[in-house]
C-alpha positions in Angstrom: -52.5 -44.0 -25.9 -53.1 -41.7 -29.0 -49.7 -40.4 -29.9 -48.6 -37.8 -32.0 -45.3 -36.9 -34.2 -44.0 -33.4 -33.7 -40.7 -31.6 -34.6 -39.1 -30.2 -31.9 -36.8 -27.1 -33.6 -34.4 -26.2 -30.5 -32.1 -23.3 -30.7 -28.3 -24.8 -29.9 -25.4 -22.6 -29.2 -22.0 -23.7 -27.3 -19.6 -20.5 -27.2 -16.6 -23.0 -26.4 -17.2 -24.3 -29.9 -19.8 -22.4 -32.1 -19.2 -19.4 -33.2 -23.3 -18.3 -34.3 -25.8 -20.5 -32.9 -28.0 -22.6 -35.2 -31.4 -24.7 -35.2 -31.7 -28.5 -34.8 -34.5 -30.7 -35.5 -36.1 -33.6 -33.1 -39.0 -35.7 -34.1 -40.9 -37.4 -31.1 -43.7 -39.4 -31.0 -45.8 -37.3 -28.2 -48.9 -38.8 -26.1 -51.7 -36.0 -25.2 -51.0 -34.3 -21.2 -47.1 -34.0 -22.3 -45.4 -30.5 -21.3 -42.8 -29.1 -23.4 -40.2 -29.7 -20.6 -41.3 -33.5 -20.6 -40.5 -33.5 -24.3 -37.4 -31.6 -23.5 -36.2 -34.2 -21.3 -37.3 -36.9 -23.4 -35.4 -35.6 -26.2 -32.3 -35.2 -23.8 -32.6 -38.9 -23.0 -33.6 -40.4 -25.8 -31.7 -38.6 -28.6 -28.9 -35.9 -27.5 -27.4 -35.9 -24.2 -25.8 -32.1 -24.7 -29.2 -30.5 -24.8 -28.8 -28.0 -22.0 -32.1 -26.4 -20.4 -33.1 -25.2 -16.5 -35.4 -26.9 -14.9 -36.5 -27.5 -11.2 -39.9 -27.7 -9.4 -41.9 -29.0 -12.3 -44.6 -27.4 -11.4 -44.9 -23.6 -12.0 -43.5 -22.4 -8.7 -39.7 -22.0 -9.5 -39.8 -20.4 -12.7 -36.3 -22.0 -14.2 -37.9 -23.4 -17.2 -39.1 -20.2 -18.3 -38.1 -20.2 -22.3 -39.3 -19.2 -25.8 -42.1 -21.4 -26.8 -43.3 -20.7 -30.8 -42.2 -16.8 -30.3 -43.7 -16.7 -26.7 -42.2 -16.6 -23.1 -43.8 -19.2 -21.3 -43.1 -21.4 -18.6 -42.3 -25.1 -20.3 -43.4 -27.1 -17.3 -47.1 -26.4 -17.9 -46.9 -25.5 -21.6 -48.8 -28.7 -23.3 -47.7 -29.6 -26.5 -50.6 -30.6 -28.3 -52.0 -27.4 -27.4 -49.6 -25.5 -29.3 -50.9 -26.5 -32.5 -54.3 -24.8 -31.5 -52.7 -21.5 -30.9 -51.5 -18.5 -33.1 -47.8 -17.5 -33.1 -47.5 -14.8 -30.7 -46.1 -11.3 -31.7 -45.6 -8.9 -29.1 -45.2 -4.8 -29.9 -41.7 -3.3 -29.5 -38.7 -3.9 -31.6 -38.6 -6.3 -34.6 -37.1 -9.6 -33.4 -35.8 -11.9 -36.0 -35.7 -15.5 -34.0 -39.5 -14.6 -33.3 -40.8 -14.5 -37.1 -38.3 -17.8 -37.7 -40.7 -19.2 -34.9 -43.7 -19.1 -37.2 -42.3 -21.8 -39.5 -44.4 -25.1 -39.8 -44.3 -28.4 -41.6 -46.7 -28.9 -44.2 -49.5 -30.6 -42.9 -50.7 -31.5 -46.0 -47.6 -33.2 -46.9 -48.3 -35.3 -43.7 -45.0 -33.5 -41.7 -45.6 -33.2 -38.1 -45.9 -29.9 -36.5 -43.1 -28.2 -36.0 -42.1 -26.4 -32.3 -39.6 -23.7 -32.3 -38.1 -23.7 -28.7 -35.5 -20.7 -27.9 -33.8 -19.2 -24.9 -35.1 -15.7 -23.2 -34.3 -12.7 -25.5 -32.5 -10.2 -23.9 -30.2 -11.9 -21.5 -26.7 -13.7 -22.9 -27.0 -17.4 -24.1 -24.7 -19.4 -21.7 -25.7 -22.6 -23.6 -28.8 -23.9 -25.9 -31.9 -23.1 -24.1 -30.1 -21.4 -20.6 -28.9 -18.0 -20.4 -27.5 -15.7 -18.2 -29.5 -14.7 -15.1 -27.0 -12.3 -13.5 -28.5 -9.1 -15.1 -31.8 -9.9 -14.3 -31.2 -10.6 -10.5 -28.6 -7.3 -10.7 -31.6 -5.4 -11.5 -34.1 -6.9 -8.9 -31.4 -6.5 -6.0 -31.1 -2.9 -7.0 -34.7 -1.6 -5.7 -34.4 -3.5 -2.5 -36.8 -6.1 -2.5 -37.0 -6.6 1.4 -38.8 -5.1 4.0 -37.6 -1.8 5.6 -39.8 -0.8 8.5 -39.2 2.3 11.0 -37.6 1.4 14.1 -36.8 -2.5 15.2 -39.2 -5.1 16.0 -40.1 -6.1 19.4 -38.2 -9.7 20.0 -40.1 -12.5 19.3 -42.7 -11.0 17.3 -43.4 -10.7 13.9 -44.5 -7.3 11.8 -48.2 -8.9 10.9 -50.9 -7.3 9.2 -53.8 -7.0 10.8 -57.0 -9.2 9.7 -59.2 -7.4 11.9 -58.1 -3.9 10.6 -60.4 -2.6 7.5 -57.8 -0.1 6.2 -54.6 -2.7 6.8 -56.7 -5.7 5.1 -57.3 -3.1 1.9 -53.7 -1.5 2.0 -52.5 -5.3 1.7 -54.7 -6.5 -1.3 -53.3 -3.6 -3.1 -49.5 -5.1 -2.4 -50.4 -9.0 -2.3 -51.1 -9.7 -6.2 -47.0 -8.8 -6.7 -45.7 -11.6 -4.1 -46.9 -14.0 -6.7 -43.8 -13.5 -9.1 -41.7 -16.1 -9.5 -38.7 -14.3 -11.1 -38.9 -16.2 -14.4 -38.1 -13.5 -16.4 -40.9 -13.7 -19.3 -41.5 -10.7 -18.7 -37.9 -8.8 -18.7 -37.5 -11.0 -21.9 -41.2 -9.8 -23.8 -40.2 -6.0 -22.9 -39.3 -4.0 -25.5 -37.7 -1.4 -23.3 -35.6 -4.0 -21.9 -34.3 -4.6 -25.6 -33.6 -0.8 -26.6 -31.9 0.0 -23.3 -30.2 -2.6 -21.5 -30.3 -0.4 -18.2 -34.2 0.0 -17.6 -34.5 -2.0 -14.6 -37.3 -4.5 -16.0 -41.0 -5.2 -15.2 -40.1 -7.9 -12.5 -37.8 -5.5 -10.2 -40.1 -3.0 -10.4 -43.4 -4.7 -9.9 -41.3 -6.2 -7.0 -40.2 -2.3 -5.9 -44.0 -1.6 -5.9 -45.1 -4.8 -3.7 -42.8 -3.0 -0.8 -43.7 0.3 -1.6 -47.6 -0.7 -1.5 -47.0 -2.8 1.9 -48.6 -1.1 4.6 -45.3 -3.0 6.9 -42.6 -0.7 5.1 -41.5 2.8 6.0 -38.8 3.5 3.0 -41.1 5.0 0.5 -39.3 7.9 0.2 -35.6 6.0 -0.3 -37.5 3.3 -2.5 -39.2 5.9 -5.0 -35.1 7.6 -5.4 -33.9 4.2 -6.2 -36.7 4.0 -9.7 -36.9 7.5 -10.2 -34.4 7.7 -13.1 -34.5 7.7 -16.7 -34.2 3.4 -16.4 -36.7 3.3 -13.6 -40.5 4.0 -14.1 -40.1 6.4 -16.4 -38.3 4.3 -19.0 -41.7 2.4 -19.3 -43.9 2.4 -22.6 -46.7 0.8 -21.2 -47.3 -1.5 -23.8 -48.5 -4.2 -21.6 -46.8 -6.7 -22.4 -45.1 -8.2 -19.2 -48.7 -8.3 -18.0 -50.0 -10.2 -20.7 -47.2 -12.8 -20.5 -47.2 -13.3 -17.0 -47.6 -17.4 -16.0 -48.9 -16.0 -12.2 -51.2 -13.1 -13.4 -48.8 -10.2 -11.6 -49.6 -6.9 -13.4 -46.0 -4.8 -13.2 -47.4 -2.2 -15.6 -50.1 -1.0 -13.2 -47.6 -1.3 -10.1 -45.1 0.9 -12.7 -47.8 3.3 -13.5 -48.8 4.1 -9.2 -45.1 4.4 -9.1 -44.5 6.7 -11.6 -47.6 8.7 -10.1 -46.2 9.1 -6.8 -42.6 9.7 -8.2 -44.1 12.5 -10.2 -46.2 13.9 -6.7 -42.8 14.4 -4.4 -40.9 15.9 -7.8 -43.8 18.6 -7.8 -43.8 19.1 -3.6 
């Protein structure tokens, strides 16, 4: 199997010992089809047992390895690592962000140094260790727009609230709504949006593009309670549209546009 040498650059940080984090070095002999979270846990086994990451599913549905991958959010567990060298360092608009221009630092290839990988935790949420930070916030924030259904009156027993395949108007009223109940709450995109950076209370791309999958659900009777809950200054309105969290996205879920049908809607019942 054709192997390769790269240098794995991992952010470390333990606040019951460290007082700044710093940068250490790996060098692993990688065969082609490896994902970063493979060399992750290679590296964990191999070389240093304290390397602390998330991981769970393996396989894009959980969202736990979601990290900073050569200045990018991405999801590690389908990230392959010879495809990295193939592909520009990222730089997103919004605020200047140091760790993101020290992620554009190679070896020199002409020297014969193996690529080098920068691999850092999700900006914008509190390191608890190396790679894994602090979800709380993040969850905080999607809890706050009530993610969950909320239709008039109670269900007959036994059934369930179904949308109806046969109904032209239900079956369009759904497509709008069914692109948002892909998100896997990773948080690349809370972590690529520059709002999120300058004000710490903006509620974040996920919770709202999950506030717009209920609001668009043709099930749910709480629009007008769910458009009060993002109507604020860190609601929709906070947004710069900058489209970031769309572009970053691993399952394609486009919060801006659900942000943007929010905000028009919030702006119809301020003028009624």
């Amino acid at each position: 199997m054709d192997t390769k040498p790269f240098t794995f650059r991992i952010h470390r940080f333990d606040p019951a010992k460290d007082e700044e984090p710093s940068y250490q070095a790996y060098t692993l002999d990688v065969p082609p089809g490896t994902t970063v979270l493979e060399a992750l846990l290679r590296i964990q086994a191999e070389q240093d047992g304290s390397l602390a990451f998330r991981y769970a599913c393996r396989g894009a549905v959980c969202g736990s390895c979601a990290m900073m991958i050569n200045g990018r959010e991405a999801l590690a567990c389908r990230t392959q690592v010879h495809g990295l060298t193939d592909e520009p360092r990222a730089v997103y608009p919004g605020a200047e962000r140091e760790e993101s221009e020290r992620s554009g630092e190679q070896g020199d290839v002409s020297r014969g140094d193996p690529p080098v990988i920068t691999v850092e935790p999700l900006r914008s949420l509190e390191v608890i260790k190396d790679l894994v930070v602090d979800m709380g916030p993040f969850f905080e924030k999607l809890e706050a727009v009530e993610p969950w259904l909320q239709p008039e009156g109670p269900a007959e027993p036994g059934t369930e609230r179904l949308v109806e395949p046969g109904s032209t108007e239900s079956a369009g009223e759904w497509e709008e709504a069914e692109p948002y109940t892909n998100c896997i709450l990773c948080a690349c995109c809370y972590s690529v949006c520059p709002v999120v950076e300058e004000d710490p209370d903006y509620l974040g791309p996920a919770a709202l593009a999950q506030h717009y999958r209920f609001l668009a659900d043709v099930r749910d009777d709480a629009d007008g309670r769910r458009l009060a809950l993002v109507g604020g200054e860190h609601g929709v309105a906070g947004c710069d549209f900058v489209w970031n969290c769309v572009e970053i996205c691993p399952k394609g879920v486009p919060p801006t546009r659900g942000i943007a049908k929010t905000r028009a809607q919030v702006t119809r019942r301020e003028r009624e």
